[in-house]
N, C-alpha and C positions, 0 to 999 in steps of 0.2 A: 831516228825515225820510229822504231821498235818504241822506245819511251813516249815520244811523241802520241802516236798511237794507244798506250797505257793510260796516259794521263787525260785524253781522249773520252776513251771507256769509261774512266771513275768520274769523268766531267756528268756522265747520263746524261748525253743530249735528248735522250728521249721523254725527261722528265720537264726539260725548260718550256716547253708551249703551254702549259698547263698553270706554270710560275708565275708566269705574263698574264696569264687570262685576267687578273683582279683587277691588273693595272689596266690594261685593255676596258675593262669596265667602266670602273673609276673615272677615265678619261676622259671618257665616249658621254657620259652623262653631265658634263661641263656644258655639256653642248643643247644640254634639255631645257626648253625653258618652262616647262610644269614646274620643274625646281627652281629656276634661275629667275623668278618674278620681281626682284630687285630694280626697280627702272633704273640704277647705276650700271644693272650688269652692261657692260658694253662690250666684250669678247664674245667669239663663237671659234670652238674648235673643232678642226677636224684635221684630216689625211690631206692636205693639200688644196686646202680651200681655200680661196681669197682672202679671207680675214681671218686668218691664221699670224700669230705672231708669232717670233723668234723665239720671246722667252718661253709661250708655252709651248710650244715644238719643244723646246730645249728642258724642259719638266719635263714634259713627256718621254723622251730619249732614255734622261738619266732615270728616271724611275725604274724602264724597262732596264737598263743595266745594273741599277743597285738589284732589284729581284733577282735578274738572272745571277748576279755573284753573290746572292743568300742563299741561291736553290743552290747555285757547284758547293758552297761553303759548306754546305748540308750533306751533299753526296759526298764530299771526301770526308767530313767526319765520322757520316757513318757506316764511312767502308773502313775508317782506321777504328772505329769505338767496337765495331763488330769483330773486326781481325782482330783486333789484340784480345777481346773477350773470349776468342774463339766459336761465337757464335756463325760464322762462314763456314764449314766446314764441307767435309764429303757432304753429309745429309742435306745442306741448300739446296731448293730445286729450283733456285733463278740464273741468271746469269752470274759466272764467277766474278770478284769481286778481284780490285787489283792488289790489293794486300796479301790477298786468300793466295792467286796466283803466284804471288811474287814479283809479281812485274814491277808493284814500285814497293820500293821499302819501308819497315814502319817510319825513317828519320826522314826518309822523303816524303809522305803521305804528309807529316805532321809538320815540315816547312811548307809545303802545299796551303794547307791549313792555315797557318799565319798568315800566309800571303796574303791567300783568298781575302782573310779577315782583313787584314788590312785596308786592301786593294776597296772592295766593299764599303769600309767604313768612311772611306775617300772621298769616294761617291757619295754615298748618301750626306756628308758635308756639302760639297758640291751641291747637291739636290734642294736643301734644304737652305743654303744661301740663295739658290736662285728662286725659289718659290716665294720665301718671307724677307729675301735682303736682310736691310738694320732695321727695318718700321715695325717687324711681330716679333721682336727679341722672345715673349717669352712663347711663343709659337716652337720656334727655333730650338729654343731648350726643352721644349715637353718632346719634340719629333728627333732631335738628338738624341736624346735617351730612349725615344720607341726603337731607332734604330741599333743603338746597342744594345738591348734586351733581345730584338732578332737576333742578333749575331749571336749574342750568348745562346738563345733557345737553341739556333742551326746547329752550333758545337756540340752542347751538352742532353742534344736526341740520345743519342749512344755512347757519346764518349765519356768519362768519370766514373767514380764510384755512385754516381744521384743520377745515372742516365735517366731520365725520364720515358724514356721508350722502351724503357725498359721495367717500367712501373703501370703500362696502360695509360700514359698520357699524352701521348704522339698524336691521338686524334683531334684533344681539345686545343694543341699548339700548331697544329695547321689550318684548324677554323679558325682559329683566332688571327696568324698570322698571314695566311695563304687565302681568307675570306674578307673578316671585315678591317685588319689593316692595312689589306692590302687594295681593297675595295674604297673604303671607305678615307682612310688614310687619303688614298689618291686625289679622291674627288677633290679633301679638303687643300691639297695641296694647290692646285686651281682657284676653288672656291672664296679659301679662308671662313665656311661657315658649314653648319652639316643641317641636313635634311633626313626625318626619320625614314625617309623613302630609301633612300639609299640605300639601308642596312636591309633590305629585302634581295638586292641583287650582289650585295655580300654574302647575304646568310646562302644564297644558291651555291657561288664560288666556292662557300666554305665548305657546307656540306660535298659537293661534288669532289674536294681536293682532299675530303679527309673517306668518301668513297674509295679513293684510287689508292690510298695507305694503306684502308681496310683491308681492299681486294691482294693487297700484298701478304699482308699479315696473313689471310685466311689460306694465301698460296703458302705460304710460309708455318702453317701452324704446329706440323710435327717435328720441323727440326729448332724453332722458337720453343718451343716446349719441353724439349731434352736440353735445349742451352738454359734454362729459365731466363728466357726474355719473357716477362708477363704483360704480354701484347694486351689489347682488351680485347682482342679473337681468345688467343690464350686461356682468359678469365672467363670467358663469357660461353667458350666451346662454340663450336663451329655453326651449328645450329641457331641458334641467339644472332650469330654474325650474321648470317645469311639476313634474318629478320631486320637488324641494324640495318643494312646494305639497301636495302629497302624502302628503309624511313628516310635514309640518307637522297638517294636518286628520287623521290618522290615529294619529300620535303622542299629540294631544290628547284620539282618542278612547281609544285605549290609556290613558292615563295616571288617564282619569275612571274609566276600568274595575275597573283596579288598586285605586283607593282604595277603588269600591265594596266588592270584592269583601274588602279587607280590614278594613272601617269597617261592614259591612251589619249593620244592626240588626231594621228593618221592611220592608213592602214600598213606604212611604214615600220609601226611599233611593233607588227605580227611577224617580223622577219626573222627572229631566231627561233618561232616557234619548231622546224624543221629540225634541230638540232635534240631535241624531244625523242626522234623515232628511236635513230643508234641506243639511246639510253633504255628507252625501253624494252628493245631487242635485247639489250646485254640485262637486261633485268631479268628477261625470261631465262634465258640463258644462264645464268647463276641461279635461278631456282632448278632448270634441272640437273645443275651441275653435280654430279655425286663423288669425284675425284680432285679434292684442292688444288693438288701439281696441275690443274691443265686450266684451273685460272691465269694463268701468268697473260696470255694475249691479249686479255679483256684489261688489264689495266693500259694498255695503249688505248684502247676504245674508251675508255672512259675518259684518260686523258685528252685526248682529239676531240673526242666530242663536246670537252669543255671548251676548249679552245673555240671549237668553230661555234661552240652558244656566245662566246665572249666576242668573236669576230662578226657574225651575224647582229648580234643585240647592240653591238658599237654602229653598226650600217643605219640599224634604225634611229638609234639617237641623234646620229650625225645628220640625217638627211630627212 
């Protein structure tokens, strides 16, 4: 039970609602028909709606599972990439880590790890048979390989001698992966075809999910900085971050805006505007923050608050 509970904690259940949001997104815009003007399109998805089909419930499903086993893949790497660096140490001021503690050990972290990978890689076969079948063979092989380049990115955040996260590039691989492949990916998964619209409630995802890194990092900067992890807080000094942190929540909001304004159908489409306040609140809140250690709450809020833009903006497209 003790273990149980270890492996629990290094899962970060508190980081998976925020994983989901892309997909969440992605999904929910199947269902737009500003995009969908194909008179072939003949589906409409949603949460339970009459003309909803198996197969894509069943995309849907497994997408939200391969994410959620690239986000754990990601937390157990980079609680074994960090504990063996010894970047965990006394000086952390987040929650202890399971390696750090001891609770699971490096050989179990790191069969944890293949698992995961494995487990993951499963899925997204899975996933990607059921989206494209035999008929987009080479669909099949470009999205086979997106998905094992994610796995590879989840691993090699912190772990190796090339961690990336440890060179200031952790931001650009969660926009990229946690924004528009996870956004946009999705759609096409549905779709089979992309719209430049799209990439505007990607770029929000993105930005908001490389936010919630940031606000780590910048909780994180004096004991990141004695370990030389070269965060891009790190690099850029606190100061600068804050400034990022900024372009980043406000970019997002900009970018939601944009699509409204050129996607707007009913006054349905205004239903994740609410999701706006939380973010702006914690934006003031980071500007007068003058103590990093007591960012640590605000990245739940950031994260939530994606979550609920992505559960809200899905309400509007659905209905």
């Amino acid at each position: 039970m003790i273990k149980f509970k270890a492996w629990i904690s290094a899962a970060r259940l508190r980081t998976l609602p925020l994983s989901i949001s892309g997909i969440i997104v992605g999904s929910s815009m199947f269902n737009n028909m500003y995009l969908n003007t194909d008179p072939s399109f003949e589906y409409q998805v949603g949460f339970g709606g009459e003309q909803l089909f198996f197969s894509e419930t069943l995309i849907f499903w497994l997408a939200i599972a391969t994410t959620l086993g690239l986000q754990i893949l990601s937390n157990f790497a980079n609680d074994y990439g960090d504990g063996v660096k010894g970047t965990d140490n006394e000086d952390r001021v987040g929650p202890q880590r399971a390696l750090q503690s001891g609770a699971i050990s490096r050989q179990e972290m790191f069969t944890g790890i293949v698992f995961t990978a494995i487990l993951t890689l499963m899925l997204a076969i899975v996933l990607i048979y059921t989206s494209f079948g035999k008929t987009y063979f080479l669909y099949s092989i470009f999205f086979f390989l997106l998905g094992l380049a994610a796995i590879i990115a989840a691993i090699k955040y912190t772990m190796g001698d090339t961690a990336y996260g440890y060179r200031g590039l952790g931001d650009v691989f969660v926009f990229i992966f946690f924004g528009l492949v996870s956004v946009v990916g999705c759609y096409f998964l549905f779709t089979k075809n992309l719209n430049w619209v799209v990439f505007l409630p990607a770029t929000a995802i993105g930005f908001l999910s490389a936010a919630v890194l940031n606000l780590n990092n910048m909780r994180d900067y004096d004991s990141d900085k004695k370990a030389e992890k070269n965060t891009i807080v790190v690099k850029m000094g606190l100061a600068n971050a804050k400034k990022y942190h900024y372009f980043l929540i406000i970019g997002a909001m900009v970018a939601m805006l944009i699509f409204l304004s050129v996607t707007y159908q009913d006054y349905t489409d205004f239903l994740f505007l609410p999701a706006f306040v939380p973010l702006v609140i914690h934006s003031i809140k980071v500007k007068k923050n003058k103590n990093a250690t007591a960012l640590d709450p605000e990245l739940k809020k950031v994260a939530l608050s994606t979550f609920l833009l992505a559960i809200l903006f899905s309400l509007g497209q659905i209905f």
